[in-house]
C-alpha beads as a LAMMPS data file, in Angstrom:
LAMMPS data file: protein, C-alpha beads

330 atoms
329 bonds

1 atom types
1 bond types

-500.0 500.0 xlo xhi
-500.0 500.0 ylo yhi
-500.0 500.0 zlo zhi

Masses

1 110.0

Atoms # bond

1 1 1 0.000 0.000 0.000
2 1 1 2.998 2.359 -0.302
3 1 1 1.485 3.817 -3.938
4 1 1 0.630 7.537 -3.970
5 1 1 -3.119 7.260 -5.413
6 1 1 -2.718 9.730 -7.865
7 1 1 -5.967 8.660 -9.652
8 1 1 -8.020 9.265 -6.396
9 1 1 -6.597 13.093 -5.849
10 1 1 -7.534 15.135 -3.999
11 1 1 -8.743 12.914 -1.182
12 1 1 -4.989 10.954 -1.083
13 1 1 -3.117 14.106 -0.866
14 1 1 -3.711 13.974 3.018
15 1 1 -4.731 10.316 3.570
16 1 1 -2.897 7.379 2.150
17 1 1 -5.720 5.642 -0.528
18 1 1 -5.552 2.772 1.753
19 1 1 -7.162 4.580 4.622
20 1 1 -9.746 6.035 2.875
21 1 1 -13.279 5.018 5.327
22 1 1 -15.703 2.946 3.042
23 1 1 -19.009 2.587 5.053
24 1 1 -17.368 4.230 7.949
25 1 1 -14.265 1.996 7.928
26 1 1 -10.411 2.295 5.832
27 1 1 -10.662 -0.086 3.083
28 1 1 -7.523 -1.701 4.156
29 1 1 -9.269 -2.500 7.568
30 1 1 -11.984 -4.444 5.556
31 1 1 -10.085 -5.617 3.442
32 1 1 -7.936 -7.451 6.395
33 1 1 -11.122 -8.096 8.168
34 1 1 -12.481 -9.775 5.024
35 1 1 -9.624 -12.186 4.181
36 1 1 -9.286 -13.005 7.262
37 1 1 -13.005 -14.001 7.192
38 1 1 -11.962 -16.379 4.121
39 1 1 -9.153 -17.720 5.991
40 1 1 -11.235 -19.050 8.817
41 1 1 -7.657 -19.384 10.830
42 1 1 -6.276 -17.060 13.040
43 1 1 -3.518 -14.514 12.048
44 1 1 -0.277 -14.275 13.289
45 1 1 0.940 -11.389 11.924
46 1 1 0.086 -8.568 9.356
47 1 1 2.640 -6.580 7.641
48 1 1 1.964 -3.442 6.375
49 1 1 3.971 -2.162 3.342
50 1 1 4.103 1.766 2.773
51 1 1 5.988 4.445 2.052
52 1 1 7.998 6.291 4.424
53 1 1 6.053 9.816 4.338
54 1 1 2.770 8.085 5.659
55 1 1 3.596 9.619 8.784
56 1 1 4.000 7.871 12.208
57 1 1 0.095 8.462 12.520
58 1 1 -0.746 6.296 9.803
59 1 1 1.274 3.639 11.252
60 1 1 -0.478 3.859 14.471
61 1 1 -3.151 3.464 12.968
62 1 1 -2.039 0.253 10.863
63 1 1 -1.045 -1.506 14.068
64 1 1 -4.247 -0.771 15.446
65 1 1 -6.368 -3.014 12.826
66 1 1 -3.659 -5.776 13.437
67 1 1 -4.203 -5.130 17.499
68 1 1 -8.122 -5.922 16.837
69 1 1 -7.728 -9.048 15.247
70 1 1 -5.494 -10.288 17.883
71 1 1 -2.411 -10.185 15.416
72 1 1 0.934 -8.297 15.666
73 1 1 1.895 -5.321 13.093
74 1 1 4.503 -4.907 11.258
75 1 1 5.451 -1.840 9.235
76 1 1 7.924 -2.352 6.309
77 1 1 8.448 0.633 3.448
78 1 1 8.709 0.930 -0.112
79 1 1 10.017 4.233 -0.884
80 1 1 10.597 3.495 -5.190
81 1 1 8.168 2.625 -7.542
82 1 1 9.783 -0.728 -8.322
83 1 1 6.997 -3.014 -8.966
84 1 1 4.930 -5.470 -7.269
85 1 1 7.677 -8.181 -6.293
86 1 1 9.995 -5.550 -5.058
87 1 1 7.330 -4.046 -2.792
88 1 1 6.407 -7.887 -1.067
89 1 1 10.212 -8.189 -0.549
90 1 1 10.643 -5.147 1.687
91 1 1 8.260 -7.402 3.812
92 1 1 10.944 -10.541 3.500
93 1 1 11.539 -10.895 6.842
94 1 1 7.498 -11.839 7.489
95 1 1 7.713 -14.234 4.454
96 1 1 7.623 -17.335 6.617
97 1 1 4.839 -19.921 6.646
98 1 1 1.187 -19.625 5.118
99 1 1 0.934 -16.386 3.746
100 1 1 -1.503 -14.179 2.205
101 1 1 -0.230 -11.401 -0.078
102 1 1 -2.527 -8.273 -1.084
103 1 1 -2.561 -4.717 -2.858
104 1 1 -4.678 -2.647 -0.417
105 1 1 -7.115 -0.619 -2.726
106 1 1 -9.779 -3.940 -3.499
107 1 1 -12.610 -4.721 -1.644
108 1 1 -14.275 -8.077 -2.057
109 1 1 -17.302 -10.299 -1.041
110 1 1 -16.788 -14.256 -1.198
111 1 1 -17.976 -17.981 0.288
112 1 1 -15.534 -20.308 -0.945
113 1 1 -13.760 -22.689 1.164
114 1 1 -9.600 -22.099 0.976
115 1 1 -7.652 -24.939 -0.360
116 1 1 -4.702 -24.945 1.867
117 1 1 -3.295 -28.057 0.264
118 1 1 -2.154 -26.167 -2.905
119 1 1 0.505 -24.506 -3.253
120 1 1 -1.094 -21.500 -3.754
121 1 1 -4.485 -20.199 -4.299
122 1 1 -5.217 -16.855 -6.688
123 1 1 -8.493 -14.712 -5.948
124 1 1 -10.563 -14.408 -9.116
125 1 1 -13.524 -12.877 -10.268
126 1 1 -15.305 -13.492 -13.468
127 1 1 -15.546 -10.256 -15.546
128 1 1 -16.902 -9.248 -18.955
129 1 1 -14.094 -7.423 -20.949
130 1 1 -11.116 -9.421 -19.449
131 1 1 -8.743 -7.641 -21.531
132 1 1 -8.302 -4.964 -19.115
133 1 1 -6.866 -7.206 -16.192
134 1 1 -4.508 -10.120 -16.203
135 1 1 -6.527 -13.414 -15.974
136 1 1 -5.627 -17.055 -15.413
137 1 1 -6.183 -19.936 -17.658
138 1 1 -7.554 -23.198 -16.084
139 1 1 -7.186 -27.189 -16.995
140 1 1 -9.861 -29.474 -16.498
141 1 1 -9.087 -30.226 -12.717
142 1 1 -9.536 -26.800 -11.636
143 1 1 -5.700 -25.915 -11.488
144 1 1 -4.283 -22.850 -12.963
145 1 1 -2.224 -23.525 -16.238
146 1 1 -1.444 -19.826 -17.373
147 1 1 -1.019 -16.519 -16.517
148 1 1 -1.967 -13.855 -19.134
149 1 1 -2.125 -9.736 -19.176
150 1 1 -4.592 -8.030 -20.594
151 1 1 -5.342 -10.540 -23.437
152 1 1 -6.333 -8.845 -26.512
153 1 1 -8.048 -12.386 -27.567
154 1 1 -10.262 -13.965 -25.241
155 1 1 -8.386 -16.921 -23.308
156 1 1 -10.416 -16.808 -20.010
157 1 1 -12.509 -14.125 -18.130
158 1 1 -11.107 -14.895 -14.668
159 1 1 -9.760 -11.832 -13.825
160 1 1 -7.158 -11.353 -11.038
161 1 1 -8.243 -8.987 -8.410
162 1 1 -4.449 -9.058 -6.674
163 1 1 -4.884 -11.595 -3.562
164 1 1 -2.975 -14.520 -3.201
165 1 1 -2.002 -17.506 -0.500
166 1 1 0.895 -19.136 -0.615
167 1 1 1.355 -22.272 1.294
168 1 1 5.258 -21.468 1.559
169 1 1 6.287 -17.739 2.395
170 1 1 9.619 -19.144 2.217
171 1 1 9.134 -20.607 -1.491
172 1 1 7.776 -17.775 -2.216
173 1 1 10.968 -15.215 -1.065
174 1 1 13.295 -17.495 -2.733
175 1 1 11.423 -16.906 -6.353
176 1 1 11.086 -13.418 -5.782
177 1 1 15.053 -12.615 -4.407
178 1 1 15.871 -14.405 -7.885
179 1 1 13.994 -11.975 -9.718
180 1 1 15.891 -8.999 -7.890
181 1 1 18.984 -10.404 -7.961
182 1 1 18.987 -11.160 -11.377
183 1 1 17.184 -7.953 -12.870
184 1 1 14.336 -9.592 -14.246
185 1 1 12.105 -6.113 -14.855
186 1 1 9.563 -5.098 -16.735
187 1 1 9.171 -1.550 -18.084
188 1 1 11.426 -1.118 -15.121
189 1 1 9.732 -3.200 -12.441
190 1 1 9.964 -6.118 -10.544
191 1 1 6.528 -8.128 -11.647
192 1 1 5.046 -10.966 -9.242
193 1 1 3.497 -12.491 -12.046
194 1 1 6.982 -13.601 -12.933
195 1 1 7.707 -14.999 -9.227
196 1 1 4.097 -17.167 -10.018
197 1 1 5.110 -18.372 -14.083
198 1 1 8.408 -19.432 -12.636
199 1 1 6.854 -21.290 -9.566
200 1 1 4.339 -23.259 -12.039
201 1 1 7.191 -24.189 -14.622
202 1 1 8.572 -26.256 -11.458
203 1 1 5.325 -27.693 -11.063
204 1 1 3.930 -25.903 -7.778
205 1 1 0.242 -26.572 -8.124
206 1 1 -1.833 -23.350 -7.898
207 1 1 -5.592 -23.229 -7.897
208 1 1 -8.196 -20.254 -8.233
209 1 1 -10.194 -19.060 -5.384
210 1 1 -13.358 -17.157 -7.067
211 1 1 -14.750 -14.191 -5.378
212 1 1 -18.684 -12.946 -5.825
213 1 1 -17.903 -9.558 -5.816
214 1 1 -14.800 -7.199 -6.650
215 1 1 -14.637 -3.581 -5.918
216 1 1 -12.191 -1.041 -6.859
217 1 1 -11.687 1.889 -5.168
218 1 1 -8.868 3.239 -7.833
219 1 1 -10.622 6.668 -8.584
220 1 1 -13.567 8.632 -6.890
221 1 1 -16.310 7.279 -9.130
222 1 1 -15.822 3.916 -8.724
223 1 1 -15.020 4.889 -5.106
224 1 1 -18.293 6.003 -4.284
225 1 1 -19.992 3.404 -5.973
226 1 1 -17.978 0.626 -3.978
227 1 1 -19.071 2.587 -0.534
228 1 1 -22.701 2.231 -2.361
229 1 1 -22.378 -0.991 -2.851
230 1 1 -20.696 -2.004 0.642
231 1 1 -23.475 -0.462 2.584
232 1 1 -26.221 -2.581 0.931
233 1 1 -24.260 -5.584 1.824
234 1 1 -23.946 -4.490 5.183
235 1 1 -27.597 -3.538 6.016
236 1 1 -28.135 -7.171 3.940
237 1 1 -26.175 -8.714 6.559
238 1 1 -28.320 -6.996 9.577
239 1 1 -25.229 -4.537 10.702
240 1 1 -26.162 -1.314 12.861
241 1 1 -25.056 1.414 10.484
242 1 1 -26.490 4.212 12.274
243 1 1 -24.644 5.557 15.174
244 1 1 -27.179 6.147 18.232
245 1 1 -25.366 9.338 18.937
246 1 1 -26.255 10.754 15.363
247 1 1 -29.205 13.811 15.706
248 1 1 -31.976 13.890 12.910
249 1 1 -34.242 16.622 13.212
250 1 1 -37.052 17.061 10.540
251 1 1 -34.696 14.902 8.796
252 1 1 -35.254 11.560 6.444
253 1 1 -32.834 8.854 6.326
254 1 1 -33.193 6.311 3.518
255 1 1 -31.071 3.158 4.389
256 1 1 -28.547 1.857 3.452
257 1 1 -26.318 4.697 4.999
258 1 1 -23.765 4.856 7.439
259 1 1 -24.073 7.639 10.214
260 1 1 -21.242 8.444 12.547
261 1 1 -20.634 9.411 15.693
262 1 1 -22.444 12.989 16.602
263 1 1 -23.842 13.213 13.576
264 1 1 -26.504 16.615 13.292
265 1 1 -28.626 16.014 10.172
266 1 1 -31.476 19.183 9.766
267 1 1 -34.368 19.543 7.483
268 1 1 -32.518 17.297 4.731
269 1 1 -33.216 14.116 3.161
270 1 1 -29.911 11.562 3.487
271 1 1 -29.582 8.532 1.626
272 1 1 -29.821 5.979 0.198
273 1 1 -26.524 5.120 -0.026
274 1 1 -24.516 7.463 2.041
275 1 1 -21.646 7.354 4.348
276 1 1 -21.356 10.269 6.924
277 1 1 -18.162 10.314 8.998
278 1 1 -18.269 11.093 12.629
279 1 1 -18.879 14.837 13.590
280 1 1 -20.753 16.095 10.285
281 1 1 -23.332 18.294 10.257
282 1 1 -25.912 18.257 7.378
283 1 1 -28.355 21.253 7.228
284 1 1 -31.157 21.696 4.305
285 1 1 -29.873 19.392 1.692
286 1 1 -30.160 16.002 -0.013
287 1 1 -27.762 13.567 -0.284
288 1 1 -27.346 10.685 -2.106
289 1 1 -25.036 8.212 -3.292
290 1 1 -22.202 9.836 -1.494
291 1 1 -18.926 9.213 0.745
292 1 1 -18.998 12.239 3.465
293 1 1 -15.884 11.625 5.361
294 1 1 -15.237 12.860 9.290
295 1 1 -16.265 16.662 10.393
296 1 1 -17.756 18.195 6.740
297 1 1 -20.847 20.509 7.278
298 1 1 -23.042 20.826 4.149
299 1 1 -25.237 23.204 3.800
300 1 1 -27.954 24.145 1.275
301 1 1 -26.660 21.296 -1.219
302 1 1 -27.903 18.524 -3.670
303 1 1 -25.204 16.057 -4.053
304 1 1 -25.305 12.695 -5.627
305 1 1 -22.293 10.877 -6.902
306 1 1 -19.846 13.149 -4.253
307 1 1 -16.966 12.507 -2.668
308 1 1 -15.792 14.975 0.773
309 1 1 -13.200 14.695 2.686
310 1 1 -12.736 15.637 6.443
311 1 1 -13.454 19.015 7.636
312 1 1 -14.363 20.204 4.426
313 1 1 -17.351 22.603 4.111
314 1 1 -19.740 22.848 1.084
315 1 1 -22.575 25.248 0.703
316 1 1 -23.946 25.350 -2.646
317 1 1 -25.756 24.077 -5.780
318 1 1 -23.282 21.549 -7.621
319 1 1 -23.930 17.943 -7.253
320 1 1 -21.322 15.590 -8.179
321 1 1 -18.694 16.957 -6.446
322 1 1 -15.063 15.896 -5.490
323 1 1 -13.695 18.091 -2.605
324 1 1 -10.465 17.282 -0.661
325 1 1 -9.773 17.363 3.316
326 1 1 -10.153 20.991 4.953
327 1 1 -11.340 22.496 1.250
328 1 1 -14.413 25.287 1.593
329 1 1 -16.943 25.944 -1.181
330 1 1 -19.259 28.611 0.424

Bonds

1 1 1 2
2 1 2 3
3 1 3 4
4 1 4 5
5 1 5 6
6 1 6 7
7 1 7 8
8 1 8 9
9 1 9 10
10 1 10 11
11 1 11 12
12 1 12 13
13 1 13 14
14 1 14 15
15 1 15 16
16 1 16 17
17 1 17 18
18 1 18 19
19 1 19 20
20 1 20 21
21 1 21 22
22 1 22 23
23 1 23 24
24 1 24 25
25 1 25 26
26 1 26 27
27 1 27 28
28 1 28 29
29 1 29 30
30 1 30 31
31 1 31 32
32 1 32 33
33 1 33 34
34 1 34 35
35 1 35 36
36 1 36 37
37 1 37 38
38 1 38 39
39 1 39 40
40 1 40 41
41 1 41 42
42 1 42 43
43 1 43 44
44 1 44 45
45 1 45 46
46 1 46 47
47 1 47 48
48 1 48 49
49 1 49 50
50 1 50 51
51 1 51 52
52 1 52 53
53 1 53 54
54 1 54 55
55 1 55 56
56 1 56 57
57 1 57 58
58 1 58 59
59 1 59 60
60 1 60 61
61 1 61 62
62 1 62 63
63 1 63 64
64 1 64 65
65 1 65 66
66 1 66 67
67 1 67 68
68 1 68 69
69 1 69 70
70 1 70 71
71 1 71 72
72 1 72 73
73 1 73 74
74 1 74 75
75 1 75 76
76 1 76 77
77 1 77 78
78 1 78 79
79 1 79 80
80 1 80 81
81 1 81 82
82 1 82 83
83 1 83 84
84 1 84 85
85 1 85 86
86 1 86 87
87 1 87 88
88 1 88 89
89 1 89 90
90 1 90 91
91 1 91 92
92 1 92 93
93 1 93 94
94 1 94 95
95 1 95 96
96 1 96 97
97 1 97 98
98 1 98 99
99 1 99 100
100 1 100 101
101 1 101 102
102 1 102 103
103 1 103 104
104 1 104 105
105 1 105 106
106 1 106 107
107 1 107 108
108 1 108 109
109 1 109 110
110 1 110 111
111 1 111 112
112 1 112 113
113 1 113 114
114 1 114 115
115 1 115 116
116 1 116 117
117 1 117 118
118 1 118 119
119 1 119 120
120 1 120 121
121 1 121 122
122 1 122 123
123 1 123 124
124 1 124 125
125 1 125 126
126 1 126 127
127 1 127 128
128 1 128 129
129 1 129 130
130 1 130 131
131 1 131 132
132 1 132 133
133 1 133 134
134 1 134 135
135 1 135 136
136 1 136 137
137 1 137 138
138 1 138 139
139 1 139 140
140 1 140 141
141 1 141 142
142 1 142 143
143 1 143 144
144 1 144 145
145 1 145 146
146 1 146 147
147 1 147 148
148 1 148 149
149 1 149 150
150 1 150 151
151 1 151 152
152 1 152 153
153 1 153 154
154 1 154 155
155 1 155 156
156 1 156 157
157 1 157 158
158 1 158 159
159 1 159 160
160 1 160 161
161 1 161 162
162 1 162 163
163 1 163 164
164 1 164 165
165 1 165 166
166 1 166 167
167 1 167 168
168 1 168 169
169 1 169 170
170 1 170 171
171 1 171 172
172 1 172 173
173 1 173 174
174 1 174 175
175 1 175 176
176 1 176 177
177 1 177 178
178 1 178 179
179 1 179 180
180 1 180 181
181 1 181 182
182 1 182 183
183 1 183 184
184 1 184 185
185 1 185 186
186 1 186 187
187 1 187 188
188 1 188 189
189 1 189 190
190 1 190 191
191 1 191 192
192 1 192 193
193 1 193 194
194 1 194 195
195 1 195 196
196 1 196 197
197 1 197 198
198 1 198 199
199 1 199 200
200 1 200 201
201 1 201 202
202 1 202 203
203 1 203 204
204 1 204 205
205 1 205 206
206 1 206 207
207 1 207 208
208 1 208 209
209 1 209 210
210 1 210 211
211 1 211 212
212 1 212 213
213 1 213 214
214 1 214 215
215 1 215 216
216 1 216 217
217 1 217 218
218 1 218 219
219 1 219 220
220 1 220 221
221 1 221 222
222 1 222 223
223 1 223 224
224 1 224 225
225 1 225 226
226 1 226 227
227 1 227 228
228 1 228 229
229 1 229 230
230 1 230 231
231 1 231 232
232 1 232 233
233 1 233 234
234 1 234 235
235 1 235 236
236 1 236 237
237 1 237 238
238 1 238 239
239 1 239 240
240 1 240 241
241 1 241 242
242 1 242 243
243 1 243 244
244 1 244 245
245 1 245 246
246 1 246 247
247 1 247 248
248 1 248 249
249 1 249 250
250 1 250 251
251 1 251 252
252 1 252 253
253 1 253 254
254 1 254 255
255 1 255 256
256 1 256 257
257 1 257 258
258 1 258 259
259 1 259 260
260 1 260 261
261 1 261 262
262 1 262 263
263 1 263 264
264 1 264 265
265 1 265 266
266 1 266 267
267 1 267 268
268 1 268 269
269 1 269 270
270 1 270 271
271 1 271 272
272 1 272 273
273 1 273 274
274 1 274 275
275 1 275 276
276 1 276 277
277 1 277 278
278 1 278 279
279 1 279 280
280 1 280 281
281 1 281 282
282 1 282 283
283 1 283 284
284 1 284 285
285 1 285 286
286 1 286 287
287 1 287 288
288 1 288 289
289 1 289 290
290 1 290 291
291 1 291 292
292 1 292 293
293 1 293 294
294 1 294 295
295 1 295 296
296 1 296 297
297 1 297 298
298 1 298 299
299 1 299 300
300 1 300 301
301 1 301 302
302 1 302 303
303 1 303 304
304 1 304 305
305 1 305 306
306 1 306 307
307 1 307 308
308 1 308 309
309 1 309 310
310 1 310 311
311 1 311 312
312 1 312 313
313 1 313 314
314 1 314 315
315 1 315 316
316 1 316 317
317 1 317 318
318 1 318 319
319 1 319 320
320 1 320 321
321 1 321 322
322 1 322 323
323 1 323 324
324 1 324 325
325 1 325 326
326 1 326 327
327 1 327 328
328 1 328 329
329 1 329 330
């Protein structure tokens, strides 16, 4: 998670992508919460793989979500741009064991049982125009036979979303140190999908794990829609979304939405589909479809499709806005 989010602007210029609150919660906190749901074992350990200039609050932070699931934290850093295998190995010293690798800005939904007798087991989700993702290939036994980016013909439509167990951390190092120490790069980077191709050509057995649903949270659209789509599973699943701090006076809330803590909503209609952080205030407007992060007050607005960050104030008439932390539109 050590990437800058450029695509995601201006909300990562203060907040690291990966911390971003979907539903009222980072992504990376569901996303660890989620596989370790999948795992059904407990964790030892998570590492944590960022860049230096996260801060030491961010990192307190980071060891916090391991803290709750009863696992130690570990904070490595990536402070180049040097690819995907080169970012796992500033985490070597963790590699050790059953591990599960992941890139910290995908959210997922799945019910499949883990196969911890393979060698390793790559998340998957079926998609309709696979040639924008690398997908795997599969025999007639289920097993994964090839590895191919962004096909321009159709060979499968398993797309990978970028989670992966390994039965051997250790196996797993040793492919990856050969890659650095023997420059294997592409357009400059060290690729994991080179660690995997050499890992099946000596016959490791690897085997797809397929997911129900995939969400991105790359750029704000798809950002907001993701927090959409996460709060309808959520009130699906019977959680308590609504703080019982939260003040609505001659106010409407249409669930799904997330309300923080001390939450004042006035004559204004909010939802569905909203996430308000803790501390906003909400007077004569209507929201919907929207990701309000901690402390914004909105005033006299329409929004749908928006994206705030904390302390930000907006009073006025566009909709689909995109407004970063401590920003003022009045």
């Amino acid at each position: 998670m050590a990437g800058r989010g450029s695509r995601l602007r201006p909300h990562t210029l203060t907040v690291p992508k990966p911390l971003i609150p979907i539903a009222g919660k980072p992504i990376v906190h569901r996303l660890v919460e989620d596989i370790a749901a999948v795992l059904n074992q407990p964790l030892e350990e998570v590492a944590f793989i960022i860049h230096k200039d996260f801060g030491p609050k961010v990192e307190t932070d980071l060891l916090a979500i391991a803290a709750k699931l009863g696992a130690r934290g570990t904070i490595y850093y990536q402070n180049e741009p040097l690819g995907t295998a080169h970012a796992i190995m500033c985490a070597r010293e963790s590699m050790s064991g059953p591990i599960v690798v992941a890139y910290a800005d995908t959210l997922f939904r799945a019910d499949f049982t883990l196969d911890t007798t393979a060698d390793s087991v790559i998340w998957v989700k079926q998609v309709e125009d696979p040639s924008q993702f690398g997908v795997v290939q599969l025999d007639a036994q289920n097993q994964i036979t090839d590895f191919v980016e962004k096909p321009k013909d159709f060979v499968s439509d398993l797309a990978i979303i970028g989670i992966y167990y390994f039965k051997s951390g250790e196996v797993l190092r040793d492919e990856l140190q050969f890659l650095l120490d023997n420059n294997v790069v592409k357009g400059g980077e060290y690729q994991l999908t080179d660690g995997l191709e050499n890992m099946k050509q000596k016959g490791l057995r690897f085997v797809p794990g397929k997911v129900e649903e995939w969400m991105d949270c790359g750029n704000k659209n798809v950002t907001v829609e993701t927090n959409s789509r996460m709060l309808q599973f959520l009130h699906n699943d019977g959680e308590t979304l609504i703080s019982d701090s939260a003040i609505a006076e001659n106010a409407t809330i249409i669930r799904p939405c997330f309300i923080g803590e001390n939450v004042v909503i006035r004559n204004s209609t909010v939802g569905p589909n909203v996430s308000l952080g803790d501390g906003c205030h909400v007077e004569d407007s209507t929201i919907r479809n929207s990701l309000i992060q901690t402390h914004a007050t909105i005033k006299n607005a329409n929004l749908d499709n928006a994206m705030i960050g904390n302390h930000a104030i907006f009073n006025g008439a566009f909709t689909s806005v995109s407004i970063g932390d401590y920003s003022a539109m009045e």
